[in-house]
C-alpha positions in Angstrom: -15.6 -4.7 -18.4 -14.0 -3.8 -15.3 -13.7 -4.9 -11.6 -12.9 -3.2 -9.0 -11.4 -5.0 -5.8 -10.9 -2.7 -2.7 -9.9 -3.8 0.8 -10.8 -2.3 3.9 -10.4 -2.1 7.5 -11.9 0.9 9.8 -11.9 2.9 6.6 -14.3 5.8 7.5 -12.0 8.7 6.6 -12.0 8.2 3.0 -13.9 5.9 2.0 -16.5 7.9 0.7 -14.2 10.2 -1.7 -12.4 6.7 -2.9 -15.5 5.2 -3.6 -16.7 8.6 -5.5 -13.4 8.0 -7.5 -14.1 4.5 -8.3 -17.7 4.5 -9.2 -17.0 6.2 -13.1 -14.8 3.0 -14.0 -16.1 0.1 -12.2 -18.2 -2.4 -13.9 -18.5 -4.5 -10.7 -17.1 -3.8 -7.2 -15.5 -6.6 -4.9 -15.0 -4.8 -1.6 -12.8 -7.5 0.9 -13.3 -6.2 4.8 -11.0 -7.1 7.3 -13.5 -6.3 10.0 -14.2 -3.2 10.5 -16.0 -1.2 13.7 -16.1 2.0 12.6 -18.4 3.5 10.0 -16.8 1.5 6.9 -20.0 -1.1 6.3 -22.6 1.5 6.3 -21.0 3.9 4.0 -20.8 0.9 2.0 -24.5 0.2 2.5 -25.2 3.6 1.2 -23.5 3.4 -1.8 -25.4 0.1 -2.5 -21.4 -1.5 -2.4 -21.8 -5.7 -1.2 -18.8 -6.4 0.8 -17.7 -9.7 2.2 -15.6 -10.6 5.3 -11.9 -12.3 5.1 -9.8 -12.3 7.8 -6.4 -10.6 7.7 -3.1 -12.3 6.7 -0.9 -10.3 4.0 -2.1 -7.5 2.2 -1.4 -9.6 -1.1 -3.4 -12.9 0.0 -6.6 -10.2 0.9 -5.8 -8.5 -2.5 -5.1 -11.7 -4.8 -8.5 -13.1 -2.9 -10.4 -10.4 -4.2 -9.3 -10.5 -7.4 -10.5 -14.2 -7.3 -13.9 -13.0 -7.2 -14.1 -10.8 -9.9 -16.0 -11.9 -12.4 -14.0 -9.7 -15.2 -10.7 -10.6 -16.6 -9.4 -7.4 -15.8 -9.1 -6.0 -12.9 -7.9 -2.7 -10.7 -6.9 -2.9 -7.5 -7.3 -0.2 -4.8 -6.4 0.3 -1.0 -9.5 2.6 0.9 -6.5 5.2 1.4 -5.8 5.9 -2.4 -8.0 8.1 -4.2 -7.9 8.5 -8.2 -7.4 11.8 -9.7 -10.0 13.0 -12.9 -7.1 12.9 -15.4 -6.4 9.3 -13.9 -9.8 8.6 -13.9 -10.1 9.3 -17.7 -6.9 7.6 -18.5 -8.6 4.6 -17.1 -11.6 5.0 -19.5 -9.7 5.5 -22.5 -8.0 2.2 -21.8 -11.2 0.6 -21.2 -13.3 2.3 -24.4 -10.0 1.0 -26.9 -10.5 -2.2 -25.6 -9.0 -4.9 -22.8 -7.7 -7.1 -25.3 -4.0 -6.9 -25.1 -3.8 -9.0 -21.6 0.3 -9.1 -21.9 -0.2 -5.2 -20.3 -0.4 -3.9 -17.3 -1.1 -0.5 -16.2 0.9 1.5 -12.8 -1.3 4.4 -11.4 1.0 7.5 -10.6 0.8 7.3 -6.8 1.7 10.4 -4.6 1.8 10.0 -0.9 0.9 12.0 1.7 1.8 11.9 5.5 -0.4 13.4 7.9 -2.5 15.4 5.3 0.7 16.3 3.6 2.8 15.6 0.8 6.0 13.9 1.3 9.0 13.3 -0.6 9.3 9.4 1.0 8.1 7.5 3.5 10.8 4.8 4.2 11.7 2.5 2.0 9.3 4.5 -1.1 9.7 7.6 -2.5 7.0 9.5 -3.7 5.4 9.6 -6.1 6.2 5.5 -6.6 4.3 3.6 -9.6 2.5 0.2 -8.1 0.7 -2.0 -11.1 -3.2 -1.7 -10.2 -4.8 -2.3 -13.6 -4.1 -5.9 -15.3 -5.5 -9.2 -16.3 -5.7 -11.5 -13.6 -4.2 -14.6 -15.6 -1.0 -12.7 -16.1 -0.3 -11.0 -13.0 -0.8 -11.4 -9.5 0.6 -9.8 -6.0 3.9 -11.6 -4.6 3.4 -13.4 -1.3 5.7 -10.6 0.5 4.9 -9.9 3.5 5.8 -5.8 3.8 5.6 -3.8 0.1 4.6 -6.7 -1.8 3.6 -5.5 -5.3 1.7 -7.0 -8.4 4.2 -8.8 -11.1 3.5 -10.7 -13.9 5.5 -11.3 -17.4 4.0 -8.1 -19.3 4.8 -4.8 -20.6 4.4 -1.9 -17.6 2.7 1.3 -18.7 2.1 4.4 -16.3 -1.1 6.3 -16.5 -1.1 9.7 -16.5 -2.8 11.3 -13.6 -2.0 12.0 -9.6 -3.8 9.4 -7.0 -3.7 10.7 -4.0 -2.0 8.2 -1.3 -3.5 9.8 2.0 -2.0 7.5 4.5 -0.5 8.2 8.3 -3.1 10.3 9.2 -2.3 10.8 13.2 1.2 9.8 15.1 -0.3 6.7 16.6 -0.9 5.5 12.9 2.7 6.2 12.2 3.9 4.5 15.5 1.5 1.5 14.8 2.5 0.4 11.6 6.3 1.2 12.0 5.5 -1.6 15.2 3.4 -4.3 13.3 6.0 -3.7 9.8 9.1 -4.2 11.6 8.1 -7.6 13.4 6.3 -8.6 9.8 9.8 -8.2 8.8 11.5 -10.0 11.1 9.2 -12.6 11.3 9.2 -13.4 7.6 12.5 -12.3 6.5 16.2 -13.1 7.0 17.5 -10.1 9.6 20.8 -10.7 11.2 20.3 -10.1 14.5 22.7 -7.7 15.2 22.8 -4.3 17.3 25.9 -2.8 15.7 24.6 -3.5 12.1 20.8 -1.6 13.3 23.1 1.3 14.4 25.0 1.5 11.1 21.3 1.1 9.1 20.1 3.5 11.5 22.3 6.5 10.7 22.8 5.8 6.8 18.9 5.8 6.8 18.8 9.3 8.3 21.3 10.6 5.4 19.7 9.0 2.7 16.1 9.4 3.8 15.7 12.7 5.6 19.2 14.9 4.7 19.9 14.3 1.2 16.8 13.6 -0.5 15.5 17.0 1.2 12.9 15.6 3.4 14.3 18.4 5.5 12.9 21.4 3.8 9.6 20.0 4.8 8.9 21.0 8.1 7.5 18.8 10.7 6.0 16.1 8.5 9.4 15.7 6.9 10.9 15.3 10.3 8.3 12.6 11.1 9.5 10.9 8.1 12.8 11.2 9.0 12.2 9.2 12.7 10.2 7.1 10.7 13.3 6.2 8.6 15.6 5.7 11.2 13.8 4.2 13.6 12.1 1.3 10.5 15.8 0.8 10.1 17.3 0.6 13.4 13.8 -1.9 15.4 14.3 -4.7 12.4 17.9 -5.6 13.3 16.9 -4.7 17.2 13.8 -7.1 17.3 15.8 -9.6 15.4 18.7 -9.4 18.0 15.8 -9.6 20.7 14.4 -12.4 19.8 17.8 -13.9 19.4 18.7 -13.6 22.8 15.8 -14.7 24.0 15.5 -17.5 22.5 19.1 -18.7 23.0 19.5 -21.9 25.1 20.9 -21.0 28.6 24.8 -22.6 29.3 
């Protein structure tokens, strides 16, 4: 048996092809809402899908909350912008019909990302596709408390499943410009940045030669230039918030 946990938050967009996706290997659903206002809850309703309000912290304290509910062992764990492929979808199956016995492994979906409707060859600091753990037991692994690209660990072997799940994220320019803001201060606010303008302009240009020229992001038009700002500008506002906030809070002579 098999529990799903998804989070959501203004979810709309995809929700109902993710769900469609998810419905041929869940046993149980445990759907974690952040607070939604758009049309999230009654697509939910329709699909006959309980959800329950949490408020927001970390993506990995919704997530490991979620999987605190599940009344299976095993669980997969989904964001409302990732939607399973079918040869994913039967990988999942096959695991599920030779048995969830074996809890020391877990399973990575093959995740490929896409930026404004498009595919992409990164989206700073991933490249695509990347290979996240979704399906475990939840007594071996669990998500680390990290406040930006935490991820699920645990002492187990990894296997990838075959298949392509679509990772539809950065749907408009204000979603880009958004989360590139509420990232960066994450960052700051949680990790070690030295505050320092000169090191932001060095991070700045190497990100623009690693990220957009030689991994070819290039070639790929305008959503690979989007990418590209998205790169530099990720790598340049840490180090400049962290400087800001430095001098701002430095006691006056």
């Amino acid at each position: 048996m098999l529990s799903v946990c998804l989070l959501t938050f203004n979810s709309e967009r995809l929700l109902k092809d993710v769900i469609r996706s998810l419905i041929p290997v869940a046993d149980e659903f445990i759907v974690i809402d952040s607070g939604s206002t758009d049309g999230t809850l009654e697509i939910l309703n329709n699909f006959g899908i309980p959800c329950q309000y949490h408020v927001f912290s970390t993506h990995a304290q919704q997530m490991n909350y979620a999987v605190s509910l599940a009344k299976n062992d095993w669980v997969l764990c989904m964001d409302s912008d990732e939607i399973l492929d079918d040869t994913t979808i039967a990988a999942i199956n096959q695991v599920k019909e030779n048995g969830l016995d074996n809890e020391g492994v877990a399973y990575s979906l093959s995740r490929y990302w896409f930026v404004l409707g498009k595919p992409v060859r990164t989206i700073y600091p991933v490249s695509s596709p990347d290979y996240p753990i979704r399906l475990y037991n939840r007594h071996r692994v669990k998500f680390n408390d990290s406040p930006v690209d935490d991820a699920a660990e645990g002492d187990v072997e990894r296997k990838i499943l075959p298949g392509r799940v679509r990772h539809d994220t950065f749907y408009s320019l204000h979603e880009v410009f958004n989360k590139l803001n509420n990232y960066t201060s994450r960052v700051v606010k949680y990790k070690n940045i030295r505050p320092s303008l000169g090191r932001g302009a060095v991070s700045a240009f190497g990100a623009m030669f690693k990220w957009y020229l030689l991994n070819g992001s290039w070639k790929d038009g305008k959503v690979g230039f989007v990418t590209g700002v998205y790169a530099v500008s990720y790598s340049f506002m840490k180090y400049f918030k962290a400087w800001f906030y430095a001098t701002k809070n430095k006691p006056q002579a």
